[in-house]
C-alpha positions as CSV (number, residue, x, y, z in Angstrom):
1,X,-56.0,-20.0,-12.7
2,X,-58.1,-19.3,-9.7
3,X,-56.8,-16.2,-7.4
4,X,-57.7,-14.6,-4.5
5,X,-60.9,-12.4,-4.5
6,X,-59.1,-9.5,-2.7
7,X,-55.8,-9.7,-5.3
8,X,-58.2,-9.6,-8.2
9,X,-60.1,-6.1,-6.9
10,X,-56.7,-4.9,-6.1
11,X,-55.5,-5.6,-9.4
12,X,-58.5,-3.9,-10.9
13,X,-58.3,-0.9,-9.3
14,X,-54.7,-0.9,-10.3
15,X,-55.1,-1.5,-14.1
16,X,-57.9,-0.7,-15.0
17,X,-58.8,-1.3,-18.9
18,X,-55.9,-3.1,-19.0
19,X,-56.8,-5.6,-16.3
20,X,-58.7,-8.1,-18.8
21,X,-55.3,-8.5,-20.8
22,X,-53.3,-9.2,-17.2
23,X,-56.0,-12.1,-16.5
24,X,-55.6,-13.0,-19.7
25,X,-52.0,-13.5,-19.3
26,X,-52.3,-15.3,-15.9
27,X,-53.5,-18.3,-18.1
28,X,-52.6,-18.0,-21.6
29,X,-48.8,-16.4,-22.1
30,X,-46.2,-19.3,-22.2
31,X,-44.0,-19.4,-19.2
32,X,-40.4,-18.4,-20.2
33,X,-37.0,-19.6,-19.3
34,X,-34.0,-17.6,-19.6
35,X,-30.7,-18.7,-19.9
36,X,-27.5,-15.7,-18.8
37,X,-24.3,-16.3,-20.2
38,X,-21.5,-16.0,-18.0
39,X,-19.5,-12.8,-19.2
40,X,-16.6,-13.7,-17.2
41,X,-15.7,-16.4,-19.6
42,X,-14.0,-15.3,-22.6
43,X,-16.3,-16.0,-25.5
44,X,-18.9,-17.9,-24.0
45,X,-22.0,-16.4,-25.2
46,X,-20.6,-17.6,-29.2
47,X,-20.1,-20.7,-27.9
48,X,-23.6,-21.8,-26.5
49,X,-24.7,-19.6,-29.6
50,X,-22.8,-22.0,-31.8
51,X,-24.3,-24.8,-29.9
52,X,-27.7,-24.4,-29.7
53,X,-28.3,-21.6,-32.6
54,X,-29.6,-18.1,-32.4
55,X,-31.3,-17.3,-29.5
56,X,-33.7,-14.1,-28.8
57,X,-32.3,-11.9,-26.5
58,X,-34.2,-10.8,-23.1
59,X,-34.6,-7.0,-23.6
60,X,-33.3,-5.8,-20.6
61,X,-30.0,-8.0,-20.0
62,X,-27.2,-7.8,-22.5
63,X,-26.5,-10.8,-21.6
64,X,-30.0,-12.8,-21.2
65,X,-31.6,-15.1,-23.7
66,X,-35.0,-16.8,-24.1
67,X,-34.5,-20.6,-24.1
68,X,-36.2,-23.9,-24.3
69,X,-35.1,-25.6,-21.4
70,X,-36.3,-29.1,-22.8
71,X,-33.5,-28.6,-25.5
72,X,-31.2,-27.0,-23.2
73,X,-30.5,-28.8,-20.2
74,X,-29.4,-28.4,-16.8
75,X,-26.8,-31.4,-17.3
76,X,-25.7,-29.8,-20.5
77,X,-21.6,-29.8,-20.2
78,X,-21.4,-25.7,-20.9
79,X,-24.2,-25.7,-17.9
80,X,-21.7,-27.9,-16.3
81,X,-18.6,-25.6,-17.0
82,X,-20.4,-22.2,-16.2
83,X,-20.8,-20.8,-19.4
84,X,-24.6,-19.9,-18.5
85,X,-26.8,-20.1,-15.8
86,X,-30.6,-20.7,-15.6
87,X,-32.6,-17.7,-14.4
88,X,-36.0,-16.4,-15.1
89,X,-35.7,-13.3,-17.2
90,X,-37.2,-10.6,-15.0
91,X,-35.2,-11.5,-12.3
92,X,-32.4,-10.3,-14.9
93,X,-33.6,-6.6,-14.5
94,X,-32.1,-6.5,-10.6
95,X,-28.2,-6.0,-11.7
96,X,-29.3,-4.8,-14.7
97,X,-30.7,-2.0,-13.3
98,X,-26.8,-1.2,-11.4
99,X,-23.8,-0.4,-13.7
100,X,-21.2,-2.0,-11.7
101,X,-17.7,-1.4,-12.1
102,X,-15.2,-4.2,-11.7
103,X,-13.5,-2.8,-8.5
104,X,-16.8,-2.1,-6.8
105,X,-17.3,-3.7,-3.4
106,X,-20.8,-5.1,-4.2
107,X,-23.4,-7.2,-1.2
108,X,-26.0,-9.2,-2.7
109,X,-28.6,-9.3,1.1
110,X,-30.5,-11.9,-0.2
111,X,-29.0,-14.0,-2.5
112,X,-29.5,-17.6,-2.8
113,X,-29.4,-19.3,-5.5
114,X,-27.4,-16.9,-7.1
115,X,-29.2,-15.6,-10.4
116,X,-28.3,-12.5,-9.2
117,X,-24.6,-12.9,-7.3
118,X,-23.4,-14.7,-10.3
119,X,-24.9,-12.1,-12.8
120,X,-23.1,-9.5,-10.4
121,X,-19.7,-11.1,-9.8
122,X,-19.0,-11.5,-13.4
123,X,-18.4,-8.1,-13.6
124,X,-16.1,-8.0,-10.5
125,X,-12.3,-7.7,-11.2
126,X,-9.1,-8.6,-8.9
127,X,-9.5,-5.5,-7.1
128,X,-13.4,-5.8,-6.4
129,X,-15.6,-7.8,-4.2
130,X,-18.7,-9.5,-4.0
131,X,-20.0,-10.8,-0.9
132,X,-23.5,-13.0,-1.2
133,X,-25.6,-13.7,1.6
134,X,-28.0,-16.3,2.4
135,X,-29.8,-16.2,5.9
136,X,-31.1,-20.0,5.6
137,X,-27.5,-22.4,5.7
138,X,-28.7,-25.6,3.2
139,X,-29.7,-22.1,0.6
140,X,-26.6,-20.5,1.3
141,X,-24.6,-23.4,0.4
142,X,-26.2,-24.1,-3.0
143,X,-25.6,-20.2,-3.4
144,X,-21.7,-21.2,-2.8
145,X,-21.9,-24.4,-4.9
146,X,-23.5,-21.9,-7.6
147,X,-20.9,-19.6,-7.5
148,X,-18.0,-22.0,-7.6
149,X,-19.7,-22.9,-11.0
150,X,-19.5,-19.8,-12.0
151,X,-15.8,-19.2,-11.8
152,X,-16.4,-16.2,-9.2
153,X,-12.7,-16.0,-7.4
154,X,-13.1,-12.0,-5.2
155,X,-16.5,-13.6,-3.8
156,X,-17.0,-14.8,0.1
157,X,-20.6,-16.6,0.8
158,X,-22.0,-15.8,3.8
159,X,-24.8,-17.0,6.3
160,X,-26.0,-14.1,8.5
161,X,-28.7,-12.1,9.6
162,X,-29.1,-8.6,7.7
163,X,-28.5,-7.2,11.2
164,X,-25.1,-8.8,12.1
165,X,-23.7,-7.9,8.6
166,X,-25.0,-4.4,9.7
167,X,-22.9,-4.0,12.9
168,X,-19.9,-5.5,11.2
169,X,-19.8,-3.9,7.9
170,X,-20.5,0.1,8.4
171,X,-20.5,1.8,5.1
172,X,-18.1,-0.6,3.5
173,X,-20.1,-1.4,0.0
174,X,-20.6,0.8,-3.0
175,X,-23.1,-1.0,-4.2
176,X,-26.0,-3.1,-2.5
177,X,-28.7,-5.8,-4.0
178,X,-32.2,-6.2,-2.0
179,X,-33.9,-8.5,-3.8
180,X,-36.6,-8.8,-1.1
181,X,-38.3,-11.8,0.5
182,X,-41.9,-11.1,-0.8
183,X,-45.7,-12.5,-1.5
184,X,-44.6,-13.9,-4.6
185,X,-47.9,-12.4,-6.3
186,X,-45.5,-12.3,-9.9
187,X,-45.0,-15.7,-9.6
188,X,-48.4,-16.9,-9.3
189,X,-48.1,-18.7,-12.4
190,X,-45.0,-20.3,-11.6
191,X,-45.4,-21.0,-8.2
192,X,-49.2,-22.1,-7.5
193,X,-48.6,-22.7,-3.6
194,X,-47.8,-18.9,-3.4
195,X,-51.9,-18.4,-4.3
196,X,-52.6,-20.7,-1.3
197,X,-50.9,-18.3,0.9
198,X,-51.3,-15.4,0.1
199,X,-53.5,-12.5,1.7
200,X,-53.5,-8.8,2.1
201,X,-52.1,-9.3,5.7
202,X,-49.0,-11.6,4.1
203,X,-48.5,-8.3,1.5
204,X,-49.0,-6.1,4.4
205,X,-45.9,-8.4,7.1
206,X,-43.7,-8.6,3.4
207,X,-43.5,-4.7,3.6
208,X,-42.5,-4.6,7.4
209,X,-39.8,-7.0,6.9
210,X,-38.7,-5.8,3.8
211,X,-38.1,-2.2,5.4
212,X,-36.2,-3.7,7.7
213,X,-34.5,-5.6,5.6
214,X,-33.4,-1.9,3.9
215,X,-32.4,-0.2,7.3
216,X,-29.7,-3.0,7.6
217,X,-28.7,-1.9,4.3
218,X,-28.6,1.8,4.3
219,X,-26.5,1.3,7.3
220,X,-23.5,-1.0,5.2
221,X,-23.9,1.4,1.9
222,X,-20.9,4.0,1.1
223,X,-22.0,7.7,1.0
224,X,-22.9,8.1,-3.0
225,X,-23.3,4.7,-3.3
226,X,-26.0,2.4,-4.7
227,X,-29.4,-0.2,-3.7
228,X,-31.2,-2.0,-6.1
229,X,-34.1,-2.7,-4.7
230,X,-36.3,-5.8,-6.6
231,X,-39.3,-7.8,-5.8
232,X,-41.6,-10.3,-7.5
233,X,-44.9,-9.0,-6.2
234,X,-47.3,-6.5,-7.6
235,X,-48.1,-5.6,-4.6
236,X,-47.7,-1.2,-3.7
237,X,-46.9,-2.1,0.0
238,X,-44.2,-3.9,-1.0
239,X,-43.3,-1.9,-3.8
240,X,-44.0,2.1,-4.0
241,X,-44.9,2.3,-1.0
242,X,-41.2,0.6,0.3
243,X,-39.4,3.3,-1.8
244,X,-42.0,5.9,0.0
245,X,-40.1,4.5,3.0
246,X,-36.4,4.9,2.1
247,X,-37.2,8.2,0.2
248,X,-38.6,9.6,3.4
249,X,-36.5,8.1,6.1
250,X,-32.8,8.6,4.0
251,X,-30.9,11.0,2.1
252,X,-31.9,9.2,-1.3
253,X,-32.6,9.6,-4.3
254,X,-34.5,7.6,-6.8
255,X,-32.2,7.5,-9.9
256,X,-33.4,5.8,-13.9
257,X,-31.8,2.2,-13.7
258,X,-29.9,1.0,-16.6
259,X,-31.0,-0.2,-19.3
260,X,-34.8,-0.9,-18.6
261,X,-36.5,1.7,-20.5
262,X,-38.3,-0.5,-21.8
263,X,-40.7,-1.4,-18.8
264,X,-43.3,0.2,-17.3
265,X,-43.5,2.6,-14.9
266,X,-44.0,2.7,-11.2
267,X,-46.6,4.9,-10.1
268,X,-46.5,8.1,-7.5
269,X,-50.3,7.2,-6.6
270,X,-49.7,3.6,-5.7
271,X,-47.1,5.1,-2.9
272,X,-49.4,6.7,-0.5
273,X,-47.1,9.9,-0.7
274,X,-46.3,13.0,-2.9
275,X,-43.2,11.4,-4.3
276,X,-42.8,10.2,-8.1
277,X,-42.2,7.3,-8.6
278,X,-41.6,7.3,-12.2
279,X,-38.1,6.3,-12.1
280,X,-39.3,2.7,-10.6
281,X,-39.7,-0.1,-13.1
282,X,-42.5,-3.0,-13.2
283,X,-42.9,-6.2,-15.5
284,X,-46.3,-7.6,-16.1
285,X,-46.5,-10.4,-17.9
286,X,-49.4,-9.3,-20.4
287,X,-46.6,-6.7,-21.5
288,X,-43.3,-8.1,-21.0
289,X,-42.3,-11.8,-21.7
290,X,-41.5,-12.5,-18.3
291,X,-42.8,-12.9,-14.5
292,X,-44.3,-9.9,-12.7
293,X,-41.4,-7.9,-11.2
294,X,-40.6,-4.3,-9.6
295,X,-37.4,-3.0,-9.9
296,X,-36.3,0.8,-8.0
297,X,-32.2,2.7,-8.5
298,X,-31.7,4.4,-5.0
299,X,-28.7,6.6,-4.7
300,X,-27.2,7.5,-1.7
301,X,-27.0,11.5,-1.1
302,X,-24.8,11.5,1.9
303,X,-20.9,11.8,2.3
304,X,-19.4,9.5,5.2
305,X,-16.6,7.0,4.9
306,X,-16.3,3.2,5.5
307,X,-15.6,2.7,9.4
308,X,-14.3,-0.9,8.3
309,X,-10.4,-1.8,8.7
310,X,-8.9,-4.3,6.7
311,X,-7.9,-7.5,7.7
312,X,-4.1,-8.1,8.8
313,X,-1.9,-9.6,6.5
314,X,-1.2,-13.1,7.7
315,X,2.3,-15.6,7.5
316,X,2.7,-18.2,5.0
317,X,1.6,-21.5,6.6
318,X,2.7,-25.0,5.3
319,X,-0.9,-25.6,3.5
320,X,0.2,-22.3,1.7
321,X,3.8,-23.8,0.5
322,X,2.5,-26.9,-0.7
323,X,-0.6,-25.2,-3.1
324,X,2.1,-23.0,-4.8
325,X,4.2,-26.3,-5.1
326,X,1.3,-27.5,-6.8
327,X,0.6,-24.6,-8.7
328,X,4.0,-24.6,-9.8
329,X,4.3,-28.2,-11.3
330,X,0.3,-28.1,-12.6
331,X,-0.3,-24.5,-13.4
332,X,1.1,-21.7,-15.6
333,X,-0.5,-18.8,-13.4
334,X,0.6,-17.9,-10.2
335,X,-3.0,-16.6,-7.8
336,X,-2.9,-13.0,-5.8
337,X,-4.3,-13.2,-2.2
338,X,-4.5,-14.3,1.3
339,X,-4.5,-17.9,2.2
340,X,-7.0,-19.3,5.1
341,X,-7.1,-22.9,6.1
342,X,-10.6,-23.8,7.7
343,X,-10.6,-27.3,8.5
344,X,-9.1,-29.1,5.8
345,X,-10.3,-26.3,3.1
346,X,-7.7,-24.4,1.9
347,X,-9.2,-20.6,0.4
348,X,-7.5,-17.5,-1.5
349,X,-9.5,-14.9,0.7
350,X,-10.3,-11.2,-0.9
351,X,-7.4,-9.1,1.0
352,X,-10.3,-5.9,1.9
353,X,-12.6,-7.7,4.0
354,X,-12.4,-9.1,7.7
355,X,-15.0,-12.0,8.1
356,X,-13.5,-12.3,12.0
357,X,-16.8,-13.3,13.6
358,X,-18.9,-14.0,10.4
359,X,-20.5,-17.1,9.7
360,X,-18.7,-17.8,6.0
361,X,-19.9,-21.0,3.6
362,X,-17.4,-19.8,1.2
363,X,-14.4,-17.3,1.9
364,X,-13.2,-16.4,-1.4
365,X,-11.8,-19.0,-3.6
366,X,-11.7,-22.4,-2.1
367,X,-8.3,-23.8,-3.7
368,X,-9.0,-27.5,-2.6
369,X,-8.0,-29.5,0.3
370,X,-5.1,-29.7,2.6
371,X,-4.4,-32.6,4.1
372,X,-1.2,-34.5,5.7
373,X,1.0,-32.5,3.7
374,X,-0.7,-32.9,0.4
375,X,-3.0,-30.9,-1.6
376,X,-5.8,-32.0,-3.7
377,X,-7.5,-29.2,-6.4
378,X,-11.2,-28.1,-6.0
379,X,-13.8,-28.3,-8.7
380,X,-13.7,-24.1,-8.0
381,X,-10.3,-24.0,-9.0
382,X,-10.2,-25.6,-11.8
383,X,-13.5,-23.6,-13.0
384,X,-11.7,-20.4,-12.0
385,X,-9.0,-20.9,-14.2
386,X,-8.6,-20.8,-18.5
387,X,-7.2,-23.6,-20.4
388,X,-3.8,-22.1,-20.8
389,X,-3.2,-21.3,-17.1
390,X,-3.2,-25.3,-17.2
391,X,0.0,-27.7,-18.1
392,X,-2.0,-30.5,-18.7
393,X,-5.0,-30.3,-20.5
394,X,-7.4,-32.9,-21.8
395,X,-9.7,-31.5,-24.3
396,X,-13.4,-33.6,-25.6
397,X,-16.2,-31.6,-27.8
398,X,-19.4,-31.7,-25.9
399,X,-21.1,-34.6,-27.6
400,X,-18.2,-37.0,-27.4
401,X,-18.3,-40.5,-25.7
402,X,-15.3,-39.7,-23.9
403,X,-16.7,-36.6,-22.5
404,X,-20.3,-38.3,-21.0
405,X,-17.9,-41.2,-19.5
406,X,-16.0,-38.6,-17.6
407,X,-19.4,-36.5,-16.9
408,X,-20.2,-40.1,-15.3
409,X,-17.3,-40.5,-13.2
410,X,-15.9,-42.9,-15.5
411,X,-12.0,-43.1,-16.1
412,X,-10.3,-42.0,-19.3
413,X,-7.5,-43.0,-21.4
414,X,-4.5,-40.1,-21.0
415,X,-1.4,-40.1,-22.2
416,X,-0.3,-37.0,-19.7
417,X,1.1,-37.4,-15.8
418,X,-0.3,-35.6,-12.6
419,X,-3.5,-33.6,-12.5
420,X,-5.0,-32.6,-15.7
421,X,-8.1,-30.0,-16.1
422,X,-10.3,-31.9,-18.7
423,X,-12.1,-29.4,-20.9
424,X,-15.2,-28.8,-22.6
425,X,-14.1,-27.1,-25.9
426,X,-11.7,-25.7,-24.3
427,X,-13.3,-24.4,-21.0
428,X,-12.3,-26.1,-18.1
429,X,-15.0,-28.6,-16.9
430,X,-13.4,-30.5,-13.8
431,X,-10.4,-32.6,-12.7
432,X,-8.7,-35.7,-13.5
433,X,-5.4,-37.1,-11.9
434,X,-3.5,-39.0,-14.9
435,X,-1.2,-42.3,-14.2
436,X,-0.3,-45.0,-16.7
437,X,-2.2,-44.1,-19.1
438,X,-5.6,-44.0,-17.0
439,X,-7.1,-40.3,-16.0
440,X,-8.3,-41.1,-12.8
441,X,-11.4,-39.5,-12.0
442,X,-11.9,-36.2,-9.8
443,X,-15.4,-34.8,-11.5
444,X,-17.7,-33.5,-8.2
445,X,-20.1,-36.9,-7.0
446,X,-22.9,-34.0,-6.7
447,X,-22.7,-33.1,-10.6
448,X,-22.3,-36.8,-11.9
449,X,-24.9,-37.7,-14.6
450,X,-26.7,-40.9,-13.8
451,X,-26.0,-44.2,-16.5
């Protein structure tokens, strides 16, 4: 691989005897995939294990394995039903690095396409939230489409500026993910355009924004609160020198992250400043099997409350009384929250946040569509829910003919009545609407394999 003169000095002067092995790396260490399992499915991780054997673990995610994506695809139905999601490991390390509780109110700043929200909101429970954010709309909806995969139900998708979630949301979250826009410099060997544009200046404008970037955060983060702070660059100014920043413009402190003792150090010397910087964490890929990363655990020192008010509990409409009709002939669970109608999407909103205001892709749980009086499930729904909160059911193994026909678009023989959640295994996989004898086809156009 051919790289930039002034990268390569840099790199040198950072390394130093240990700079032969990074070049070495550059061109010669495999490229690894990484599959996460989705924890918020009830026995997911033996499942995929029992489908596609033992896999070797990413060291610093629980949760993260190694995989062969030619053996395990993308159109795979567990991929399909959310039981893992494709990420490359070092980006695992982000909300690894946070231990987040399951009634945390959690941002992710920068989120699409939603390694990290989906890692995140797995651990979320009926009390917490996570709100993802994508500044660019056509990445902020494959960040909702993502999540919906996922099964996520306390998590609203938005599509703001870092500043307007800022002046909305003032000390509201106790925990806040930065994974920064950046030079890309650890994904050189993923990414080849990113050497075509890169240049001290770029690493230089990355830092600037990335700041910034921070300042809108520091202002939405609880007092003792939490920012993971991640990039993909090896690049100080966008790196120690960033934390320099914060350390010296906030009442923070640099805490060890979880779990990724295993990595190398950040050092105080590549900060310009006196601080350490020992309790940062990088990846490079001629010592970790992964893509070069930085990872730094700020903790907020400071003692102020949330200035946000909650949003006003709101009547029950008609789009309301004809999904809990629905959920009482179809479903065996009956769903907590508050209902909003935008358009002709009906959602189950988180109760603890106002989005008055907001631009919002996704505003919690989008329950299906409401129209003339009738109600048709979403693809989220049914992906939000377990088999048994179903009535009718229509179970296929993964590799069965019936299954790929339905994957298709195809219809299926049933012997049920009404809307059925097919299943994968028993994990819910989409929606079919059964009537003599046929299961009439609901499976999302956009996830259809091709014949």
């Amino acid at each position: 691989m051919r790289l930039p003169e002034k990268f390569e000095d840099r790199m040198k002067k950072m390394l130093g005897d240990e700079y032969d092995d990074f070049i070495k790396s550059m061109d010669e260490t495999p490229i690894f995939t990484g599959i996460r399992i989705n924890t918020s499915k009830v026995g997911a991780k033996d499942a995929v294990i029992k489908e596609f054997g033992e896999l070797q673990n990413v060291p610093w995610c629980n949760n993260g394995f190694y995989a062969d994506k030619s053996k395990i695809s993308g159109n795979h139905p567990y991929h399909l039903a959310g039981l893992f999601y494709f990420q490359e490991p070092s980006a695992m390390s982000t909300v690894s690095a946070l231990n987040i509780e399951s009634d945390d109110y959690v941002l992710d700043l920068c989120a699409a396409p939603g390694g990290k929200a989906t890692q995140a909101g797995a651990f979320i429970g009926k009390n917490g939230l996570l709100v993802a954010n994508e500044i660019v709309k056509n990445r902020a909806n494959i960040l909702s489409d993502n999540i919906d995969r996922f099964g996520l139900t306390n998590a609203v998708v938005t599509n703001e500026t870092p500043q307007r979630l800022a002046e909305k949301y003032v000390h509201f979250f106790d925990k806040i993910i930065v994974d920064a826009p950046c030079s890309g410099e650890g994904m050189f060997r993923k990414e080849p355009q990113a050497v075509n544009e890169w240049s001290v200046e770029h690493t230089v404008s990355c830092g600037v924004r990335q700041k910034h970037i921070l300042d809108c955060a520091m202002k939405m983060l609880k007092g003792g609160g939490y920012i993971v702070y991640s990039t993909c660059t090896f690049a100080p100014e966008e790196n120690e020198q960033v934390c320099a920043y914060m350390l010296e413009n906030y009442n923070m402190e640099l805490v060890e992250p979880n779990n990724l003792d295993m990595l190398s150090k950040g050092r105080g010397e590549w900060s310009n400043s006196d601080y350490d910087m020992s309790k940062t964490r990088r990846i490079f890929p001629h010592k970790n099997n992964g893509e070069g990363h930085f990872v730094a655990l700020f903790h907020s020192l400071d003692n102020y409350e949330s200035e946000v008010s909650k949003p006003k509990k709101t009547n029950m409409t008609d789009a309301e009384k004809v999904y809990r009709q629905f959920e009482k002939e179809f479903l065996n669970t009956e769903l907590d929250g508050e209902f909003c109608l935008f358009r002709e999407q009906l959602y189950l909103k988180p109760k603890c946040i106002d989005v008055d205001k907001i631009k919002v892709v996704r505003n919690g749980l989008n329950l299906g569509i409401y129209r003339k009086n009738r109600f048709e499930p979403s693809y989220a729904l049914c992906l939000a829910l377990k088999k048994e909160d179903f009535k009718n059911t229509v179970d296929f193994e993964c590799d069965s003919e019936e299954l790929k026909k339905y994957l298709m678009g195809n219809t299926v023989e049933c012997d049920k009545k009404g809307w059925c959640a097919v299943t994968v295994n028993g994990y819910p996989i989409g929606w079919g609407k059964a009537s003599n004898g046929i299961l009439k086809n609901h499976f999302p156009k956009y996830l259809r394999l091709k014949r």
